[in-house]
C-alpha positions in Angstrom: -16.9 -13.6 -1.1 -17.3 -10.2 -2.5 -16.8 -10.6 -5.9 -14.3 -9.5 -8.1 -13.8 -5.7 -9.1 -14.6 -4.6 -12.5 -11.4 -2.8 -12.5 -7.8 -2.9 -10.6 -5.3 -0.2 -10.1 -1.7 -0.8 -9.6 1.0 1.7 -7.7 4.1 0.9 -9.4 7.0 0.6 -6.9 9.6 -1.2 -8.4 12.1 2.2 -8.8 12.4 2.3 -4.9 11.4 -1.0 -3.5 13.8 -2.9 -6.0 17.1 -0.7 -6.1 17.4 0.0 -2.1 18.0 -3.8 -1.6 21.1 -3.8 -4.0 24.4 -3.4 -3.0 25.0 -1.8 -6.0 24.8 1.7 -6.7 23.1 1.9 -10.7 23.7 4.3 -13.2 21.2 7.4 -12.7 20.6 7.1 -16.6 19.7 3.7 -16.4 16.9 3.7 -13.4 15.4 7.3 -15.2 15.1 5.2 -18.4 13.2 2.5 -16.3 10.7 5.1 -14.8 10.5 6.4 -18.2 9.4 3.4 -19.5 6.8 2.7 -16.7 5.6 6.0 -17.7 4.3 4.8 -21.1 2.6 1.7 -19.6 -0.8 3.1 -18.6 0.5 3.2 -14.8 -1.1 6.3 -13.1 1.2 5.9 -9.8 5.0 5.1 -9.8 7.3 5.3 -6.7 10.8 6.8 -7.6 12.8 6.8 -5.1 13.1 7.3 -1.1 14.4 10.4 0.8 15.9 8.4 3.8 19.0 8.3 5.5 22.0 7.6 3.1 24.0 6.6 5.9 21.7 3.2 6.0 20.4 3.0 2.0 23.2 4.6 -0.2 21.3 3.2 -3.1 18.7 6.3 -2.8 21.3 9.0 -2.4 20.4 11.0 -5.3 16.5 10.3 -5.3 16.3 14.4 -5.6 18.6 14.1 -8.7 16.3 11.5 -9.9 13.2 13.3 -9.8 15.4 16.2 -11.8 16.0 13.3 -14.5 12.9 11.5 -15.5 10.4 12.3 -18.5 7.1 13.1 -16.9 4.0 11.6 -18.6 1.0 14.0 -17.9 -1.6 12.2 -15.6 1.4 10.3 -13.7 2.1 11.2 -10.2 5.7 10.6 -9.4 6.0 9.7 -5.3 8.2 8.8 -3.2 8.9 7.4 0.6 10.1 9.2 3.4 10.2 7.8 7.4 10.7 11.3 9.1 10.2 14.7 8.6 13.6 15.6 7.6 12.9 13.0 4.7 9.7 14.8 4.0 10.9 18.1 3.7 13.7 16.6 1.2 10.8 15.7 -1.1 8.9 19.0 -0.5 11.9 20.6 -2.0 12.6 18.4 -5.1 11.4 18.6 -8.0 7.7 17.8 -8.8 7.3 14.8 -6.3 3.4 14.2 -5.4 3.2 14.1 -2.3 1.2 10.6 -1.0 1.2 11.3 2.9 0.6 8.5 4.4 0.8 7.3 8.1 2.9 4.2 9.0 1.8 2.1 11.9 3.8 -1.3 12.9 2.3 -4.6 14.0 5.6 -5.7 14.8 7.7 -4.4 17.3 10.7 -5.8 15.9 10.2 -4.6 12.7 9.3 -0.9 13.6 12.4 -0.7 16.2 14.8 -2.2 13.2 13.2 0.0 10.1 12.8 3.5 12.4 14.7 2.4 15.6 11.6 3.3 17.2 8.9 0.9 18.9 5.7 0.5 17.7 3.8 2.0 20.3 5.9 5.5 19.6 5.5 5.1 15.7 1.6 5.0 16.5 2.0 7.6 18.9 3.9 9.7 16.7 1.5 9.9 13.9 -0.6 12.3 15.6 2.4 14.5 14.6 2.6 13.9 11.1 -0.9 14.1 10.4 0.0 17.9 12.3 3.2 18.2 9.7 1.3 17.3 6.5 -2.1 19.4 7.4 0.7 22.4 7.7 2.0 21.8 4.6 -1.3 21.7 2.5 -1.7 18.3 2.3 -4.6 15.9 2.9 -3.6 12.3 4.7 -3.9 9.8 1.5 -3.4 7.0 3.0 -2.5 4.6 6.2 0.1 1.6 6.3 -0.5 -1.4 9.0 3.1 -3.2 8.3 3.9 -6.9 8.9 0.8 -7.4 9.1 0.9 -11.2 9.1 4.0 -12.3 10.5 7.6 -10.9 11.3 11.1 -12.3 10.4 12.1 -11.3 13.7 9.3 -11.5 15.9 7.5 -14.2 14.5 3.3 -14.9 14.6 1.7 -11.5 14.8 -2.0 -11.8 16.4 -4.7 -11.0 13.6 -6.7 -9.5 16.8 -3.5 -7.3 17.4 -4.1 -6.1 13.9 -7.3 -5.3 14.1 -6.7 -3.1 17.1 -4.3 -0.5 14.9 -7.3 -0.6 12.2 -9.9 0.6 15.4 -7.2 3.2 16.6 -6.4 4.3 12.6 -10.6 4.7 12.5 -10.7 6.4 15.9 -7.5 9.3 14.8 -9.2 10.1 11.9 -12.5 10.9 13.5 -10.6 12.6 16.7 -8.7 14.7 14.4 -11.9 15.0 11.9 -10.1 13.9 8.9 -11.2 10.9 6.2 -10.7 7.5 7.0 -7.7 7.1 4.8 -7.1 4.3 2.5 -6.0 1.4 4.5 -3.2 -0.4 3.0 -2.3 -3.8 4.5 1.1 -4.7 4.3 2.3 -8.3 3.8 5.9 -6.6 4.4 7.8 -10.0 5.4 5.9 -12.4 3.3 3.9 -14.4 6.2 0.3 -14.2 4.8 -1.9 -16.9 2.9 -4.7 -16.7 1.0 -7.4 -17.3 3.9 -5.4 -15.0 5.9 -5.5 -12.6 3.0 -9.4 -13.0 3.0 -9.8 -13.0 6.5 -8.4 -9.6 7.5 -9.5 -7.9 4.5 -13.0 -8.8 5.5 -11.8 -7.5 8.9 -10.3 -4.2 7.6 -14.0 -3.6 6.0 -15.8 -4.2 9.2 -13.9 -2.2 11.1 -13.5 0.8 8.3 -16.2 0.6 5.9 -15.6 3.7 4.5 -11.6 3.1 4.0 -10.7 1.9 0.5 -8.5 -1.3 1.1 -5.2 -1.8 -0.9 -2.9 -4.6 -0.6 0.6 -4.2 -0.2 2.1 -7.9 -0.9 5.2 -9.6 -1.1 6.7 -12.9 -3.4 9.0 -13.8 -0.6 8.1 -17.5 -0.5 5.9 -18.0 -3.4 2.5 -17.0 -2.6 2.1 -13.5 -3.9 0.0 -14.1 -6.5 -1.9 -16.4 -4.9 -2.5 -14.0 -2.2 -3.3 -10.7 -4.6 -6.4 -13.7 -6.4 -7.8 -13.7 -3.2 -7.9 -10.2 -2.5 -9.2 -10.1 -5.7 -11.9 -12.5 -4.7 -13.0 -10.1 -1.7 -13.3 -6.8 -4.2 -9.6 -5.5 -3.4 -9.4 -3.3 -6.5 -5.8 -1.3 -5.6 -2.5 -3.2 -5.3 1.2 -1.7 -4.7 3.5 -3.9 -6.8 7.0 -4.0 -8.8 7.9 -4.5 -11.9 9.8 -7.9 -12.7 9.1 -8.5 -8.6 11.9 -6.1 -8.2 13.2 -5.6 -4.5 12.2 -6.0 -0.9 12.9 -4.1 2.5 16.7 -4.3 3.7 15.4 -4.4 6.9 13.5 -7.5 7.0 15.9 -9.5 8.3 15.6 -12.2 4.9 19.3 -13.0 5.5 19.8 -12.7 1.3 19.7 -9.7 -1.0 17.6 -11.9 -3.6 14.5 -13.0 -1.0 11.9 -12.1 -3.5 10.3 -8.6 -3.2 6.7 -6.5 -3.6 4.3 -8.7 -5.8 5.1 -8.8 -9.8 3.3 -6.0 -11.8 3.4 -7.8 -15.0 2.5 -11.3 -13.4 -0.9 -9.6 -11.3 -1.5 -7.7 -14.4 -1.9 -10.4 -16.4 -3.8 -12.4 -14.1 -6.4 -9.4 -14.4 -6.3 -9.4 -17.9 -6.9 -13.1 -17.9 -9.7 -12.5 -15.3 -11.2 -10.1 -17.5 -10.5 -7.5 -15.2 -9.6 -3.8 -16.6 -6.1 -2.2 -15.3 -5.7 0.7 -17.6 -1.9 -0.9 -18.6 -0.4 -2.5 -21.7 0.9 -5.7 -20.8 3.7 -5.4 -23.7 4.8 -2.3 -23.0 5.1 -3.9 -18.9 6.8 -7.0 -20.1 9.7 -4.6 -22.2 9.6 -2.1 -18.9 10.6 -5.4 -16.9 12.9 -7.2 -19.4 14.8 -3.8 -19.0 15.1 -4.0 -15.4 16.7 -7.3 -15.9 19.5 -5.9 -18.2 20.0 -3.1 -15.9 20.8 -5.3 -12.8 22.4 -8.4 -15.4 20.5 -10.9 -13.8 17.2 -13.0 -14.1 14.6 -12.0 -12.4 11.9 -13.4 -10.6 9.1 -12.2 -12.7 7.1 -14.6 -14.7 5.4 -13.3 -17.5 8.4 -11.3 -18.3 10.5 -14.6 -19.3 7.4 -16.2 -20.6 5.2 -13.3 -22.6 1.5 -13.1 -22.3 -0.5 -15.2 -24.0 -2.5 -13.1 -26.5 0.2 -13.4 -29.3 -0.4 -17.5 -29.1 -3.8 -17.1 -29.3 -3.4 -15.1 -32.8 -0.9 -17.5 -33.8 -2.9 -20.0 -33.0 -3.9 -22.6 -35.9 -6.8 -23.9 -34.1 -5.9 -27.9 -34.2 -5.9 -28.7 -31.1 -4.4 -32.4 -31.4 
């Protein structure tokens, strides 16, 4: 065990990750408000939107619009996804987007052929090519996403070992191409992983790329988010990608229902720090009002906790101290 880290950051992606899987189109107004609000919680990193085919996500036509629309908070980087390079140059010519290149390599084959309608092999062939596209453009490789990297809806049990090969051939680019091992983010994209299985392959990921700064990407889908995001916190995993009110999940996971639960909870991991004693940079209040509005925006509960519940530090002061 590593030990927890004295501080955790969280990249906010709640605005992307939770309005693709709708199959409603929201008010622009309403989904700027949201970011706006995240923008006053102490996050440093939130995801708008997607530049992607609207053809196959509808829901993240007007991302460009979007970015004209929000408030921007000074030290805030707005981001946003892209899966090719059309996409890319979409959010090189909208307004103000930072741009977080990152590399996206696939575990499953299933998954990569049904989210880029490619095979895995030629997703991790093609990055070679984008690490070409972004060094053109100016901009440095941030980062570098191993996805379903527990299990897969549609292909079922992925090897650990199979895994720890992309890690090895991530470590092995980046020297070939004499850029920094990038920040390796492990995605949990289908919901497969466990605790142990959390532990185990971020000990992995360390071995094989001790200089790579590890961040978990985690989803709720059958209950074990949190328990998973504690025990990377138990190996030193101090960066998380979350969303607010556990907004979301990919449309292309093959869940079978639009309310499979999505990315891990900002508030709840947030106040699992803070209850740690664990430093975040965020106000929890101002989380829990940014999540209680994404519930009124979409008019339904939603699967966050803390949101429904409140944190605990207004008991404590209203505490009488009997404790009969």
């Amino acid at each position: 065990m590593s030990g927890y880290p004295k501080k955790v950051e969280f990249r906010e992606e709640g605005p992307r990750e939770g309005f693709q899987i709708e199959k409603t189109v929201y008010p622009i107004e309403q989904r700027a408000e949201l970011i706006d609000r995240l923008s006053e919680t102490g996050l440093r990193h939130i995801q708008v939107g997607s530049f992607v085919s609207p053809k196959y996500v509808p829901q993240m036509a007007d991302t460009a619009l979007l970015f004209d629309r929000i408030n921007r908070k000074e030290g805030v980087n707005y981001t946003a996804l892209w899966l090719n390079e059309k996409g890319f140059r979409q959010a090189l010519a909208a307004r103000d987007v930072h741009i977080d290149a990152r590399l996206f390599f696939y575990a499953s084959d299933a998954f990569a052929r049904h989210n880029n309608n490619a095979s895995a092999e030629e997703m991790r062939d093609r990055q070679r090519d984008w690490i070409s596209v972004y060094r053109d453009a100016g901009h440095a490789i941030e980062g570098a996403y191993v996805m379903a990297a527990f299990g897969c809806n549609m292909q079922g049990e992925v090897p650990p070992e199979h895994v720890h090969d992309l890690f090895r051939h991530i470590v092995a680019m980046s020297e070939e191409e004499e850029i920094p091992v990038p920040n390796l983010i492990i995605a949990d994209t289908m919901g497969w992983a466990t605790p142990e299985a959390v532990k185990r392959m971020v000990n992995a990921a360390r071995e094989i790329a001790p200089s790579a700064r590890i961040c978990m990407h985690i989803h709720d889908t059958r209950g074990l988010g949190i328990a998973n995001l504690h025990a990377a916190l138990e190996e030193g995993v101090d960066l998380f990608e979350s969303s607010v009110a556990g907004l979301g999940g990919c449309p292309f996971a093959g869940h079978g229902s639009t309310r499979a639960a999505g990315n891990v909870c900002t508030e709840d991991a947030v106040f699992l720090c803070h209850e740690l004693g664990l430093e975040t940079g965020i106000d929890l209040e101002k989380l829990i009002e940014a999540a209680r509005f994404a519930e009124e925006i979409l008019g339904g509960t939603l699967m966050g906790r803390v949101m429904h519940s409140g944190g605990l530090n207004r008991f404590r002061e209203n505490s009488t101290g009997d404790r009969r």
